[in-house]
N, C-alpha and C positions, 0 to 999 in steps of 0.2 A: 321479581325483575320485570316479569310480564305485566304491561296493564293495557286491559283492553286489547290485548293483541299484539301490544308493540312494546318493543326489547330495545331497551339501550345496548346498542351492540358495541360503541367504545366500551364501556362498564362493563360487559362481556368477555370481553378481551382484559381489562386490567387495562387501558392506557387514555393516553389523556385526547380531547377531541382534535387537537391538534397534531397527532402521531401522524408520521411519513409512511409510505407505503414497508418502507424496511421494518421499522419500527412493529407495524403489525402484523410483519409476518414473522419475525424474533415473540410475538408475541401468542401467534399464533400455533407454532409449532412449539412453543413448549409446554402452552393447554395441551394442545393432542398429543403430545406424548404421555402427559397426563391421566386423561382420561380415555385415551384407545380404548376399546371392549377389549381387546388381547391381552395389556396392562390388568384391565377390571374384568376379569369373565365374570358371565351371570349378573353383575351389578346395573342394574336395569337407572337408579340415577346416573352411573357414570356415563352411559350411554347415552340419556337424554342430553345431560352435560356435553357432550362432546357433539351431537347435532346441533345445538343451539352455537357452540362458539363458531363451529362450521360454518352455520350458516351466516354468523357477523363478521367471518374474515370473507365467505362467499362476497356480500354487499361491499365493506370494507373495502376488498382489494380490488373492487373496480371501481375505475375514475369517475364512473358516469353514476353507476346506481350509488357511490357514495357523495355525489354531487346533490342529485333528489333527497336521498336520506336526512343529508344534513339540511336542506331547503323544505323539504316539506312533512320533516318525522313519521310519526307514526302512517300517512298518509305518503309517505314516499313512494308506496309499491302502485297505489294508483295512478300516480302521477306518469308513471312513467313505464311501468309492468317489470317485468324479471320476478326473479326469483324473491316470492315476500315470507311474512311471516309466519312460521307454520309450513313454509311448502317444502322445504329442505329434506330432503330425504337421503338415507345411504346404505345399500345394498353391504354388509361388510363381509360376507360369504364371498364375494365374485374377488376378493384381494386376499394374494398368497401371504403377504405377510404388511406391518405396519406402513414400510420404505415406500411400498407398491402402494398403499392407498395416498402418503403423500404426494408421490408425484401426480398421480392420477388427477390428484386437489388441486395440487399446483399449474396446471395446467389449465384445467377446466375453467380456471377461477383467476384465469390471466397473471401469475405471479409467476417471476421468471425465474424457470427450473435450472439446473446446473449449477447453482449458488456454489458448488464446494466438491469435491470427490472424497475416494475412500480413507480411510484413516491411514497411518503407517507412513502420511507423506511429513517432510521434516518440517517442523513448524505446527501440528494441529492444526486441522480443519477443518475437522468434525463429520458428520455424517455428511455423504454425500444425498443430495437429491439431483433424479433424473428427469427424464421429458416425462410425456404422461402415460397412462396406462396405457396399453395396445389395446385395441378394440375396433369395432365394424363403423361404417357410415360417417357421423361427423365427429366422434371422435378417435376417429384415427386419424385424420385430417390433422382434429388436435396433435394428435402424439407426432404426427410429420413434422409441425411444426415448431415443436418443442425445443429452446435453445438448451444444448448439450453441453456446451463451452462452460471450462472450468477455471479461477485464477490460482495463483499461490506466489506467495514472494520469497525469495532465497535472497540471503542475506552474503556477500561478497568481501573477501579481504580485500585493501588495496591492491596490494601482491598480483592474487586471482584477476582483478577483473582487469590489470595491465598487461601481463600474461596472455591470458588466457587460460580456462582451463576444463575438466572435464566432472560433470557431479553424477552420479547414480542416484535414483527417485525412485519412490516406489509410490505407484499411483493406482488404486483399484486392482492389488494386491499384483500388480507388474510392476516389473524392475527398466526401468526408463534409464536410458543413458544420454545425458548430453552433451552439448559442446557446447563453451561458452568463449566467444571469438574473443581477441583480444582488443583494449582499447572499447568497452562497453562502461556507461558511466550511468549514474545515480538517476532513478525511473526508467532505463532501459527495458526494451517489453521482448521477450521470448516469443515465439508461436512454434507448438509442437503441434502439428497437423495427426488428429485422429490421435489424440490419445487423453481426451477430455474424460465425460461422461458416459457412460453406456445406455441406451435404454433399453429395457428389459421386454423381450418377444422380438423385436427389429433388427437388432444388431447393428444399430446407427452409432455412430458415435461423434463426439465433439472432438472442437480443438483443444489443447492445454496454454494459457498466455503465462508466463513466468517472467513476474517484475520484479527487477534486481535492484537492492539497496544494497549502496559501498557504504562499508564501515570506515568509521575516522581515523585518519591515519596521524600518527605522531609530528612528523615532518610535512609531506606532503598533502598541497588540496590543490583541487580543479577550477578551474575560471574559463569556462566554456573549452575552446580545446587546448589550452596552456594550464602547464603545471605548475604549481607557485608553490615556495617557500622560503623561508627567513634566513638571510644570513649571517650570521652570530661575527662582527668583527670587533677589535679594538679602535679604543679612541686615535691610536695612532696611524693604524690604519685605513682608520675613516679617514684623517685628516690629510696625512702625505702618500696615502695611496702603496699597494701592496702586492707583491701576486701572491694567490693565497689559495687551497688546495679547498674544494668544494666536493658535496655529494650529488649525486645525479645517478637516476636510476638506472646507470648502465655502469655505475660505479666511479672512483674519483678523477677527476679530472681537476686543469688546474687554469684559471683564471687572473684577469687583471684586473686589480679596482685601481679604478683610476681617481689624481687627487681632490680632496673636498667632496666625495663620496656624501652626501647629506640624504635624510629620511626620503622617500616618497622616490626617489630612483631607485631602479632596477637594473641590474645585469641582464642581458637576454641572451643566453646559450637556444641558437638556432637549431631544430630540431632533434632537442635532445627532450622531448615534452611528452603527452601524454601521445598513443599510438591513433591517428586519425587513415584515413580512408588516402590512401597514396603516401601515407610517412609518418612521421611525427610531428608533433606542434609542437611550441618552442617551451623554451624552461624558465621562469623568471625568478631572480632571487631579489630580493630587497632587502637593505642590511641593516641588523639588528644590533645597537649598540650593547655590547656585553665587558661590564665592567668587573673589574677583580673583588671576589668578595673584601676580601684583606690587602691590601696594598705597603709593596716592600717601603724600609725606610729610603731608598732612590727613587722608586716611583712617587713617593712622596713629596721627595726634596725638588724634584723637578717637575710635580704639578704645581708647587707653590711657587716656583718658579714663572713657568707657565703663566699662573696666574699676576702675577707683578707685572708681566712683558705685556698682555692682553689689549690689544690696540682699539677693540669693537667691542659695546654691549649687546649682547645678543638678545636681550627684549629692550631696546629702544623704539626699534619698530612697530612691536607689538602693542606698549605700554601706547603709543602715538595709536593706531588703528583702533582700541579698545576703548579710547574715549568716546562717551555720549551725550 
């Protein structure tokens, strides 16, 4: 893989020259989980193996020496100095266990720690990583500066996020209690102050952001802050108008459709809608012709009827507008 000195560190890695920084470090942390010495004791390949891929997510995950790299190859380290070919080195005594050597990596090597926390929270999200290793001079510096901040997304009934309601989490083996206000809609972002990541020696910790997806509701959906759904009438009712009993989330209420009712109008029940900042927004229904599967021999007799009386063709207009 070496020639001359110089290592294709994409081909290192497994990925293509074109990978984004996520990309290699998905690809990076499942080499080193791979080939850890802790994983391999005594296996003196795996070890070299696992300096070397090191040292291509080292180059890799900075913007600048992966800018040289790719401009000037094997000659990149002159171009510019850092850490080259060959110089990578890693003490794996001074780290208590695997976790502690990544964030340590992750840190050093500019890749941004907190990606996830501990297992146990709903959803998988796999091992957490924290800021960097603790230690004297500049890197502790590094580990001050280590972002801590963790995401996760919770998944919300209609019900819940109209509500409101209250979830239990368990985050880095604590049991987290929240509130979720009501009137929170589809990307809404949580922020749980100090209950992110931990880092290990400091006792710093991050924030937790929790982004909410509402699930699809049978009836009802959102249109910024108005609630909208379809209302199922007859033809007779569309045409001579009706009062007619509707649902609305605070339960039934009852309504006028007024006559010649046609597609594309709406009813607007004022603040009976989704729960916004000082009240409710309003509720829109738009009515949805719903015809009888099977039709009585009277409903019959007097559509046919209907149909004899029919004073308008209802595509004359259209048949006219569609010409080309």
């Amino acid at each position: 893989m070496a020639v001359n000195g110089y290592r294709d560190y994409f081909q290192v890695l497994g990925v293509d020259r074109s990978a984004d920084a996520d990309a290699i470090k998905r690809a990076f942390r499942k080499l080193a989980r791979q080939y850890h010495p802790d994983v391999n004791p005594n296996n003196k390949d795996a070890e070299a193996r696992f300096k070397e891929i090191s040292e291509a997510y080292e180059v890799l995950s900075d913007p600048q020496k992966r800018r040289r790299y790719e401009q000037f190859g094997q000659y990149w380290n002159q171009a510019g100095g850092g850490a080259g070919p060959g110089g990578f080195d890693v003490d794996f005594g001074r780290y208590g266990n695997f976790d502690d050597f990544i964030n340590d990596l992750l840190g050093r090597f500019g890749g941004p720690a907190g990606g996830g926390f501990g297992s146990g929270f709903p959803g998988g999200f796999g091992a957490g990583f924290g800021g960097g290793f603790p230690g004297a001079g500049p890197q502790a510096a590094r580990a001050a500066s280590a972002n801590l901040d963790a995401e996760a997304t919770i998944s919300l009934s209609f019900a819940d996020a109209f509500r409101g309601c209250e979830r239990t989490l368990a985050v880095n083996e604590e049991r987290v209690q929240v509130r979720i206000p009501a009137g929170v809609k589809n990307g809404s972002r949580l922020r749980l102050k100090e209950k992110g990541n931990l880092q290990p020696g400091t006792g710093r910790r991050g924030d937790l952001y929790l982004n909410l997806k509402l699930q699809d509701h049978p009836v009802w959906s959102l249109d910024g802050d108005q609630l909208r759904a379809e209302l199922p009438l007859s033809l007779d009712e569309l045409a001579l108008g009706a009062e007619v009993q509707v649902a609305t989330p605070d339960g039934v209420a009852t309504v006028q459709v007024p006559p010649g009712m046609t597609p594309g109008r709406s009813l607007r029940l004022k603040g009976k809608g989704w729960p916004i900042k000082g009240g409710r927004g309003d509720l829109l229904l738009t009515p949805l012709l719903r015809l009888p599967e099977q039709l009585s021999p009277r409903e019959r007799e007097l559509l046919e009827q209907l149909r004899q009386a029919r004073s308008v063709d209802p595509r004359a207009a259209w048949l006219q507008a569609a010409r080309l």
